[in-house]
BALOBA-1460 file (C-alpha; in Angstrom, 3 decimals):
// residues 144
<rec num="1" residu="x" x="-12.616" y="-22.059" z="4.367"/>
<rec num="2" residu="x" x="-14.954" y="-20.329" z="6.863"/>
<rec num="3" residu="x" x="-14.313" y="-16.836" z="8.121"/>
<rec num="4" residu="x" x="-13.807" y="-18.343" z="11.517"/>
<rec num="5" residu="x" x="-11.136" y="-20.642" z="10.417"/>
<rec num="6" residu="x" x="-9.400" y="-18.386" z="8.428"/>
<rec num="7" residu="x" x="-8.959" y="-15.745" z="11.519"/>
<rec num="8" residu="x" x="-8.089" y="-19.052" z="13.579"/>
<rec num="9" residu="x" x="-5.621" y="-19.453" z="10.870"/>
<rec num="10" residu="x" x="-4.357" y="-16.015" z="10.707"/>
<rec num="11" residu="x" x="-4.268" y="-15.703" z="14.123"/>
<rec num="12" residu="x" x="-2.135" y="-19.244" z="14.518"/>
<rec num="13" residu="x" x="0.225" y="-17.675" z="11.617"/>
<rec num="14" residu="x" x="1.034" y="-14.097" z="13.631"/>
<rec num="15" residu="x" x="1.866" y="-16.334" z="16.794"/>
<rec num="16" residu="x" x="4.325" y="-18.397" z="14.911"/>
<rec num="17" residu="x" x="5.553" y="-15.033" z="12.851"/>
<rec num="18" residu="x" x="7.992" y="-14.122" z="15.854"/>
<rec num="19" residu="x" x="8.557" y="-11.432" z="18.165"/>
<rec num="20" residu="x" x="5.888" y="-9.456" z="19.426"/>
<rec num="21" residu="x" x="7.189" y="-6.400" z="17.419"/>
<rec num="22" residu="x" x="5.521" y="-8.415" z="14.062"/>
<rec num="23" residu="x" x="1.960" y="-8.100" z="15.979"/>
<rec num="24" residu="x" x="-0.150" y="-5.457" z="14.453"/>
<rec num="25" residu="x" x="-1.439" y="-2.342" z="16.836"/>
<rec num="26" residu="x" x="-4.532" y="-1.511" z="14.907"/>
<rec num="27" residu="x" x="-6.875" y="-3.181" z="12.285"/>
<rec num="28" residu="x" x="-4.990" y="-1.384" z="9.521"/>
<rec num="29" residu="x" x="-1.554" y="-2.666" z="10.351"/>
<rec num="30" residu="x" x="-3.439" y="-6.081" z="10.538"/>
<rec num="31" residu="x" x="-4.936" y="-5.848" z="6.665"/>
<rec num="32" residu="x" x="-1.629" y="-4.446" z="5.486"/>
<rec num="33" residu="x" x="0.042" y="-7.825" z="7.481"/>
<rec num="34" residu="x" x="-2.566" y="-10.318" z="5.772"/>
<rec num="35" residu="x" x="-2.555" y="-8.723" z="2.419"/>
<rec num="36" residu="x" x="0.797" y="-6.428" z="1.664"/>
<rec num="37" residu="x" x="3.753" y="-7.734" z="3.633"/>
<rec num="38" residu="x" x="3.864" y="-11.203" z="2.251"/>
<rec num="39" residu="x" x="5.656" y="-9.171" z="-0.865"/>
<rec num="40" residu="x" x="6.543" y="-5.988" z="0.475"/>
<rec num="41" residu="x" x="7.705" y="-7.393" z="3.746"/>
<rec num="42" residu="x" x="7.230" y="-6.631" z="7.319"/>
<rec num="43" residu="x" x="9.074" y="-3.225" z="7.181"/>
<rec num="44" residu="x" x="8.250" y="-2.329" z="3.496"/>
<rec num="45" residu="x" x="11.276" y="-2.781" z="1.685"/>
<rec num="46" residu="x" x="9.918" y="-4.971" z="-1.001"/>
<rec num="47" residu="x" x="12.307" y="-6.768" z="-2.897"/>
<rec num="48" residu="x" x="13.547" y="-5.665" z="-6.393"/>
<rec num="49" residu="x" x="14.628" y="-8.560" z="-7.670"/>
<rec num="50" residu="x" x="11.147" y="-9.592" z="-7.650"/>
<rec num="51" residu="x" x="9.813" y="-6.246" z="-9.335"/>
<rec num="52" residu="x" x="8.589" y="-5.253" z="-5.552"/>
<rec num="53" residu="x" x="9.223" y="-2.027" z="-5.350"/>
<rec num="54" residu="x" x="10.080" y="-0.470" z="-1.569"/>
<rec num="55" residu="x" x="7.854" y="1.975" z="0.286"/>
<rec num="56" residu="x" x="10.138" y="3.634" z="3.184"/>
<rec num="57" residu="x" x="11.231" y="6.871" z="1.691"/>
<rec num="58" residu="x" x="8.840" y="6.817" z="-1.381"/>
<rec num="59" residu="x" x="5.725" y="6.210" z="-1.643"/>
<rec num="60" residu="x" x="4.407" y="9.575" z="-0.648"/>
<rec num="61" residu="x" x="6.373" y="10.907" z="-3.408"/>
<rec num="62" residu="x" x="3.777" y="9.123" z="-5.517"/>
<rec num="63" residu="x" x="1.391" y="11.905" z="-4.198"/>
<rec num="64" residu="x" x="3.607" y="14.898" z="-5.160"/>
<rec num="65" residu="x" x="2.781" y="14.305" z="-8.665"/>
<rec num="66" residu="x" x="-0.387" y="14.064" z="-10.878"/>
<rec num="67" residu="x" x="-1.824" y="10.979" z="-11.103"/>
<rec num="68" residu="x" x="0.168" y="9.627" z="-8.225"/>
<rec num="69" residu="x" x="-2.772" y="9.389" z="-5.940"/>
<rec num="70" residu="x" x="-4.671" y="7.502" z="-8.402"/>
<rec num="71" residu="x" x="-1.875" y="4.734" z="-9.381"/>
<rec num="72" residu="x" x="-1.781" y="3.615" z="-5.674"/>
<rec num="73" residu="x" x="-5.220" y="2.596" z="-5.965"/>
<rec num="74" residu="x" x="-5.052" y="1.163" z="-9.054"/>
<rec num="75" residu="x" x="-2.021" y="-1.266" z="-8.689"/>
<rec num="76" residu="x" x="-3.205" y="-4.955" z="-9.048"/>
<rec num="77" residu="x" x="-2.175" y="-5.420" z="-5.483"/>
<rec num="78" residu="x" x="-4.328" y="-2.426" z="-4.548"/>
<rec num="79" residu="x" x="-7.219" y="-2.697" z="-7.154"/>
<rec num="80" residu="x" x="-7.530" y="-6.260" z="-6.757"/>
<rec num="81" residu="x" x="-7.008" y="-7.111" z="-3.299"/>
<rec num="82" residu="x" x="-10.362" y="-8.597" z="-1.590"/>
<rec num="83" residu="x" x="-10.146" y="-5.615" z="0.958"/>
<rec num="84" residu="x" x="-13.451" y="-3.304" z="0.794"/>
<rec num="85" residu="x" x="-12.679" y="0.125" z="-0.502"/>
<rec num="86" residu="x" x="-13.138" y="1.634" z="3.210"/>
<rec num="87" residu="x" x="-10.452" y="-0.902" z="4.471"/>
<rec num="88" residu="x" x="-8.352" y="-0.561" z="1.780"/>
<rec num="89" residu="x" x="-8.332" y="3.194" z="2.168"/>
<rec num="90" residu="x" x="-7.064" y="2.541" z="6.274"/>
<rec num="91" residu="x" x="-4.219" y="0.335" z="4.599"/>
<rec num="92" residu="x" x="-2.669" y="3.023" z="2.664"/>
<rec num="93" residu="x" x="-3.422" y="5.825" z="4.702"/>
<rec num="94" residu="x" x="-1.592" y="3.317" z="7.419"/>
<rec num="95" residu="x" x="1.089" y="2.347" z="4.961"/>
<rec num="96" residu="x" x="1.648" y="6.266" z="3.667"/>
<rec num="97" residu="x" x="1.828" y="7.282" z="7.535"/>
<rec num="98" residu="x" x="4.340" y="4.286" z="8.331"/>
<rec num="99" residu="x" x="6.684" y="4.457" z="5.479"/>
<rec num="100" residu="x" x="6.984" y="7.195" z="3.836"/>
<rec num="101" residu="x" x="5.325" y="10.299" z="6.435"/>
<rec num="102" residu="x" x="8.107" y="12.750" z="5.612"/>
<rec num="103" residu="x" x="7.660" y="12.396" z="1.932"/>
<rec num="104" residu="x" x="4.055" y="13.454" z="2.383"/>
<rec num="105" residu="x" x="2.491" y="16.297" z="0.682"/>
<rec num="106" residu="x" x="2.017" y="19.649" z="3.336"/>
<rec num="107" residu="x" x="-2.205" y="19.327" z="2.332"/>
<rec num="108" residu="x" x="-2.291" y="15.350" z="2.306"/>
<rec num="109" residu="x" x="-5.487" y="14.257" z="2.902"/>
<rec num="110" residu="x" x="-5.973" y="10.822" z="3.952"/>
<rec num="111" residu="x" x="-7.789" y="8.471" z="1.765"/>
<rec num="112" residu="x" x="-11.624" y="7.854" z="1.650"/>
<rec num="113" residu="x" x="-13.317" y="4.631" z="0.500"/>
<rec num="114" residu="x" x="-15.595" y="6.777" z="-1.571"/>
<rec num="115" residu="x" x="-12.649" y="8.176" z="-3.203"/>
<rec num="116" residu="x" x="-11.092" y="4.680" z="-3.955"/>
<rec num="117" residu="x" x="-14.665" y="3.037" z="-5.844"/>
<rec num="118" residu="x" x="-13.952" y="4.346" z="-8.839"/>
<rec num="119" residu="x" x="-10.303" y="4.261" z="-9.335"/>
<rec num="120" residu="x" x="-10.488" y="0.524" z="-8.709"/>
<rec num="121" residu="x" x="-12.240" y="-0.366" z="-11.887"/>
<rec num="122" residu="x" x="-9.835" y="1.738" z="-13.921"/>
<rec num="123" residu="x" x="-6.807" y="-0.159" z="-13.387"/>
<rec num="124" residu="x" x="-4.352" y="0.933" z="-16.522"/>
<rec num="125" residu="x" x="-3.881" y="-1.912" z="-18.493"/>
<rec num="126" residu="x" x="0.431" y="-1.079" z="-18.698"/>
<rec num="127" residu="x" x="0.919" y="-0.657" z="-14.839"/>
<rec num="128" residu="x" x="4.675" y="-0.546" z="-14.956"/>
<rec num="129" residu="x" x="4.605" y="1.969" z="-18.230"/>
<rec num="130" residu="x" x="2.490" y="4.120" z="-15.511"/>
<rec num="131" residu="x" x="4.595" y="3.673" z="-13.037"/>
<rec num="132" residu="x" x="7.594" y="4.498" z="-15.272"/>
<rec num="133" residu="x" x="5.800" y="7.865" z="-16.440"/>
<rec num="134" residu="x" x="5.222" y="8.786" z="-12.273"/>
<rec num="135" residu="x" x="9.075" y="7.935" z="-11.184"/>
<rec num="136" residu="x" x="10.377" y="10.117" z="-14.136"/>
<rec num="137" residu="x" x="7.682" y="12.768" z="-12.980"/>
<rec num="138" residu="x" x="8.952" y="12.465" z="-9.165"/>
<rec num="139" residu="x" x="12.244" y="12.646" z="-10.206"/>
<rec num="140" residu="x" x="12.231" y="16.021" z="-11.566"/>
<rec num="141" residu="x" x="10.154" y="17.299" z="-8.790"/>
<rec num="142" residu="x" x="13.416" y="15.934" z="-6.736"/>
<rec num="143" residu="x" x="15.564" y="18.101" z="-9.099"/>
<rec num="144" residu="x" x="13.712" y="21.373" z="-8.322"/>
């Protein structure tokens, strides 16, 4: 499908999505819309029955803890998407601001594209044994 088409399409789908509080503000909010929400829904609550896990609340945490940084970039939704690495950094600076801004380190600094290159071709090949190993890690950082 041509470029053109598919924004047509896009564009046809966010009309039909609802009220105008579903329209993105910015180009970030967009990207997360086209390539994020159709698991983690509109507001980021994922859904757990599905394995999706929610963002409100805690994914900054993932930041609070070594290696935390890293895993966001290197989850298959992440890692794989067909976003460039300076868009996808927007999306989860966008998505870290959104959902989970209190949770955020004091020194966060906001992705770079640079950053993100090499990360995405080291994706760990046991993603939820990762992700296991950074919510125990989180957790006692919420015990302290």
């Amino acid at each position: 499908m041509p470029s053109r088409s598919l924004s047509a399409f896009a564009f046809m789908a966010l009309m039909l999505a609802g009220p105008s509080s579903a329209w993105a503000t910015e180009p970030r909010q967009f990207d997360y819309m086209l390539n994020c929400q159709g698991c983690h829904l509109p507001d980021g609550s994922g859904n757990l029955e599905r394995q999706v896990p929610p963002f409100p609340g805690q994914l900054g945490k993932f930041l609070l803890v070594p290696g935390g940084r890293e895993y966001l970039v290197q989850v298959p939704g992440s890692a794989l998407s067909g976003l460039s690495d300076e868009a996808l950094a927007g999306v989860l600076n966008w998505m870290l601001e959104s959902f989970s801004a209190a949770e955020l380190p004091a020194d966060f600094k906001p992705y770079t594209g640079a950053e993100l290159h090499a990360w995405r071709q080291q994706v760990p090949t046991d993603v939820e044994r990762v992700r296991s190993e950074l919510l125990q890690r989180i957790a006692q950082k919420d015990k302290q």
